[in-house]
N, C-alpha and C positions, 0 to 999 in steps of 0.2 A: 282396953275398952273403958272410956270415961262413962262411970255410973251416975253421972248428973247429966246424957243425955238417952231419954228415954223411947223416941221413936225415930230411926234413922229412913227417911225415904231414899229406896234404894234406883236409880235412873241410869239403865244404860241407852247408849244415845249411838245410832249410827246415821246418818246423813237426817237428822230430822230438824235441820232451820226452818224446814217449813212450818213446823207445831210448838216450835218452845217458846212463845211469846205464850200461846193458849197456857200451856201447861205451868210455866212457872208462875203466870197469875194467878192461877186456881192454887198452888200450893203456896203462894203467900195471903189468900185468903181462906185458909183454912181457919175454922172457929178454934180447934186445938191448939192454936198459938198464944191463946190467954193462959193457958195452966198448964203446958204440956212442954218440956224442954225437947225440942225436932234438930234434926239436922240434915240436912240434903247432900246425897252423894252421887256424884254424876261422874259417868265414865263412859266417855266418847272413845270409840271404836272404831278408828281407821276411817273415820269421816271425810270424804273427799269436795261436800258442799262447804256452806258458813254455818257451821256447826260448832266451832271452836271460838270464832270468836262473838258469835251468840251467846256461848256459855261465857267467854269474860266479860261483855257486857252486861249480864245478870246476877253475874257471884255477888258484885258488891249492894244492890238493891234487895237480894235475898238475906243477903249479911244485916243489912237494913232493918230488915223485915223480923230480926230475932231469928233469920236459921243459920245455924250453923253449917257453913258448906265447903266441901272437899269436891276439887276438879280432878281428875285424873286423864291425859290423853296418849291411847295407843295410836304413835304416829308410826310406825314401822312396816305398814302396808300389810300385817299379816293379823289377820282378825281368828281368833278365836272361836268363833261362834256365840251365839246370844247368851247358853249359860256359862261358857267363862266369860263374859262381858258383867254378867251380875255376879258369878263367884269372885269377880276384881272387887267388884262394888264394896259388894259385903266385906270383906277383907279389908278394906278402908272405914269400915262404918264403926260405930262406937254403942248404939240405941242396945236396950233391952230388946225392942221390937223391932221388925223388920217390915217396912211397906214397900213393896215390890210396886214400881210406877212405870208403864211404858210411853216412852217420850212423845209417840204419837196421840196418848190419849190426857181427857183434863178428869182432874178431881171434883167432886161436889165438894161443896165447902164442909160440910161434916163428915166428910169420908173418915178421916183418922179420928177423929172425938168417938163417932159412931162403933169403929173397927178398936179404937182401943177399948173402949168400956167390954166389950163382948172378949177379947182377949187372956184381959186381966183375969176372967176365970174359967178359960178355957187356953192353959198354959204350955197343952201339948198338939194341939189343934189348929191347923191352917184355917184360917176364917177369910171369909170371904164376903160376898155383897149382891144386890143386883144390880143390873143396869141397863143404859139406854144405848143405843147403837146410836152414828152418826156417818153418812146419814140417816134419815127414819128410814126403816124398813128394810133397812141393809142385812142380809142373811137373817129373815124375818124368822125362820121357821126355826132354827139355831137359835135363836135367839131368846125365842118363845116358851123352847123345850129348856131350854138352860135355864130360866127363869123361874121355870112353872118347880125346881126340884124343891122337894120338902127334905125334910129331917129325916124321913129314911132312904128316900129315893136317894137324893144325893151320895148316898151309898151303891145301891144295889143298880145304878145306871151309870156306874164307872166304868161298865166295859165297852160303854158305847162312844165316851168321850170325854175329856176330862171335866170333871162332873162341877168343879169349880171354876170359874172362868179366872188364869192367870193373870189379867192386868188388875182384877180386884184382889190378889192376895195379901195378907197379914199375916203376921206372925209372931210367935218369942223366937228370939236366937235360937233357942236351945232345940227348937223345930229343925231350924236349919242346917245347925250342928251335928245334929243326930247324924239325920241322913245322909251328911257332909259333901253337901254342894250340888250344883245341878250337872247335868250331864257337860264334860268338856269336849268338844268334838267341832271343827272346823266345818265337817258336814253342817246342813240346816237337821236339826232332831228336835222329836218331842218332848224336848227338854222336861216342863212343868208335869209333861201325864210321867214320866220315868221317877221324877221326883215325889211326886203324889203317891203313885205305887207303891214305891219303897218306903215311906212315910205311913202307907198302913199297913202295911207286913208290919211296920215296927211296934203297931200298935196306938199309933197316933189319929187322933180327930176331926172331921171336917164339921164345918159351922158355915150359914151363910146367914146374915145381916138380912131381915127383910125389909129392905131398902134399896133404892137408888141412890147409889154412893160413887159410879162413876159413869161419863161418856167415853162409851168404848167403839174407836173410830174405826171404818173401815176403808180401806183404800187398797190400789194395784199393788204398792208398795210392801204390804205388813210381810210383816216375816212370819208367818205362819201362811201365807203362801209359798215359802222357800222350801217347805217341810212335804219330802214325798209322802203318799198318801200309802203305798208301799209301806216304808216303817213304820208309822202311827200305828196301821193295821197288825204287824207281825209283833207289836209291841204291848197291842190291847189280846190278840189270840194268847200270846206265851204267858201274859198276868193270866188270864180265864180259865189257860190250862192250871196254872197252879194253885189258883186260889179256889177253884168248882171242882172243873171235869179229875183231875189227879183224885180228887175224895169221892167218884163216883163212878159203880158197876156198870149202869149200863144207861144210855139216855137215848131219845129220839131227840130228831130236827126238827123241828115245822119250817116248812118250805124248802121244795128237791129245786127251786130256782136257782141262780146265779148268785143271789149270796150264801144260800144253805150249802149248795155247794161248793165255796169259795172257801166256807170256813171247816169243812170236810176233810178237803184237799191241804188245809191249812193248820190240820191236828199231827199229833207227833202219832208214831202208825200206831203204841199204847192205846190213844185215846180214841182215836178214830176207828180201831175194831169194837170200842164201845157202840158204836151208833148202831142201834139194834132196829129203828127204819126211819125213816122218812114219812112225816104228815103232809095231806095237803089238801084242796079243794078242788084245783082244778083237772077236768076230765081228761084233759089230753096228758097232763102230766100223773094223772092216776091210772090213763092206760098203758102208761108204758110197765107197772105193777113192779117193777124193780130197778134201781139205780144198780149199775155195776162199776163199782171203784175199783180200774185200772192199773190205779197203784198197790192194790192189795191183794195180788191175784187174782183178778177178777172175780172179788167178794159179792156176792148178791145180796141188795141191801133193797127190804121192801119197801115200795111204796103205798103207805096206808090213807083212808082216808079219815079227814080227823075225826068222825065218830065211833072208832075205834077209842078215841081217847076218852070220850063219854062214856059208853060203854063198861071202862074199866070200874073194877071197885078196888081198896086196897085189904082186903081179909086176904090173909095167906092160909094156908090146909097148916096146923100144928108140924113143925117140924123142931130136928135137934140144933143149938146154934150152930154145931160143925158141919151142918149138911150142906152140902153145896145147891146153892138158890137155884130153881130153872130155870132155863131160858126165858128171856123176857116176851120175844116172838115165838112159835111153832114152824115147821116147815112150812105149814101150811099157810102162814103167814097173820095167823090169828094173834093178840096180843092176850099173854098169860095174866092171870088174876096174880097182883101185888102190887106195889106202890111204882110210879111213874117218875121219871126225871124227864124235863121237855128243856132243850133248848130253843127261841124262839128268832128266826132270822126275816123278819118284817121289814118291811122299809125304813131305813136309818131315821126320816123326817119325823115319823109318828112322834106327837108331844108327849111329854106323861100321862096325863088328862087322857090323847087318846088312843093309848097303849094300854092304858087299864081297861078300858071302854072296851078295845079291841080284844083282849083276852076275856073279859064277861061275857061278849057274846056268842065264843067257844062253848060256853056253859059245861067246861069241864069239871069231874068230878071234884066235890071238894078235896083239898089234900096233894092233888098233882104237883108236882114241886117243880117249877119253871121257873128258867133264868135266861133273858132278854139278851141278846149278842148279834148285833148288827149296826 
């Protein structure tokens, strides 16, 4: 790795001649070109448009322009998938840092000045940015929730989706290193959320730039339409199982609907005999007074309604630590006096803004301890 080049933009490229005019203008007009030694690494993946010799028309105007750039092209008809397309990348690159660029989207001109300053002191932390969709109002509601995360959200709404938007990432190598590489799989997968994961198991940081630092395009095309929604899903439940439900006794659902029950059916049968019942509002669904899971010998799992959860306080009656806690429900279907775990299965679109909103006006007890999955 040449230590006199300090940010490598990393670009894999599959049939995208229709966007790299946009895109390599934007990264030779990056303000970071005055004080900042860059180099651009492009690797074209089985490209069957004018994709190749796009990129040789431009190596030398980039050369031009002060970036150092490396072409790479897999002609052998057998593509890899998008994370080995950027583990090629990286593998070729030389930067201390690492800027992940997808060739269908353009940079703001201070995306990398912006992203390196914030880097430089967060050395083990994927930092990221916001951004604008193109065009306007293209998965608005996506767009708006991923925007709106702060400083802790951006944590504690990773089971919803990957909390940092992948075409804005940054990095130190030693991020990328760690975690060693993104998923390689010839399937389309959720590459960036598998890598994120494992990136905080390790103990590593997310940051985002409060900024508009990139247009992030949407089109028929993106390859995160190629990605079934099937593993994304069984990808964000197995992280939820271990990093929440695994360190806890005994939790309620909110909502016996189609996703509460989705993610049910979608617990290892450990966790799922945790689910001690079922909240909800609506009558028809509160008349039926108990879910029965099929898969669990026909467990009877109540259906309560949520002012059961108000209701609650969390004083326990003194007991010894070795005592085994009681149940959380009664047969009767009453919920016993002690502290609450809620899982909450709402509509995936709610913002943050109004997912807070929406749990205030639960006006549960203070202290409930809820965690959002949907």
């Amino acid at each position: 790795m040449g230590d006199d080049v300090e940010v490598s933009i990393i670009v894999p490229i599959k049939n995208g001649e229709a966007f790299l005019d946009e895109l390599f203008e934007s990264i030779v007009a990056q303000t970071a070109l005055r004080h900042l030694s860059i180099e651009v690494v492009l690797y074209n993946d089985c490209s069957t448009d004018g994709t190749a010799g796009m990129i040789t028309q431009w190596v030398p105007r980039l050369q031009e322009a002060g970036l150092r750039t490396t072409a790479s092209h897999n002609t052998d008809g057998h593509s890899g998938g998008v994370g080995c397309a950027k583990n090629r990348a990286v593998a070729l690159s030389r930067g201390r840092f690492l800027c992940f660029q997808d060739a269908d989207d353009i940079m703001k001109n201070e995306r990398i000045e912006k992203q390196h300053a914030a880097a430089q002191h967060l050395q083990w932390s994927i930092v990221g940015s916001r951004f604008e969709r193109w065009p306007p109002g293209s998965t608005g509601r996506y767009a708006e929730w991923l925007n709106s995360l702060g400083p802790e959200s951006v944590y504690t709404q990773r089971f919803r989706e990957c909390p940092v938007a992948m075409p804005t990432w940054f990095c130190h190598r030693q991020v990328f290193d760690r975690v060693g590489g993104f998923t390689d799989a010839e399937r389309a997968a959720p590459e960036d959320l598998i890598f994120l994961y494992q990136h905080l198991r390790q103990g590593g940081g997310l940051h985002v730039v409060d900024q508009c630092l990139l247009t992030y395009r949407y089109h028929p095309e993106c390859t995160s339409f190629r990605v079934d929604a099937r593993d994304i899903w069984d990808v964000r439940v197995r992280e939820f199982e271990l990093c929440v439900l695994d360190h806890w006794r005994a939790f309620g659902i909110w909502n016996v609907g189609r996703e509460g029950k989705r993610l049910l059916r979608s617990l290892s049968l450990n966790n799922r005999r945790k689910v001690h019942a079922f909240y909800d509002v609506d009558p028809v669904k509160l008349a039926r007074v108990v879910y029965v899971d099929k898969d669990d010998n026909n467990r009877r799992i109540p259906i309560l309604h949520w002012t059961a959860l108000r209701a609650m306080t969390r004083t326990r009656p003194p007991s010894s630590p070795s005592a085994e806690p009681p149940p959380l429900v009664t047969p009767e279907g009453k919920v016993n006096v002690g502290a609450l775990k809620l899982v909450t299965c709402v509509k995936y679109m709610l913002t943050g803004g109004e997912f807070e909103s929406y749990l205030s006006s639960l006006e549960l007890e203070e202290g409930v301890d809820y965690f959002h999955f949907s």
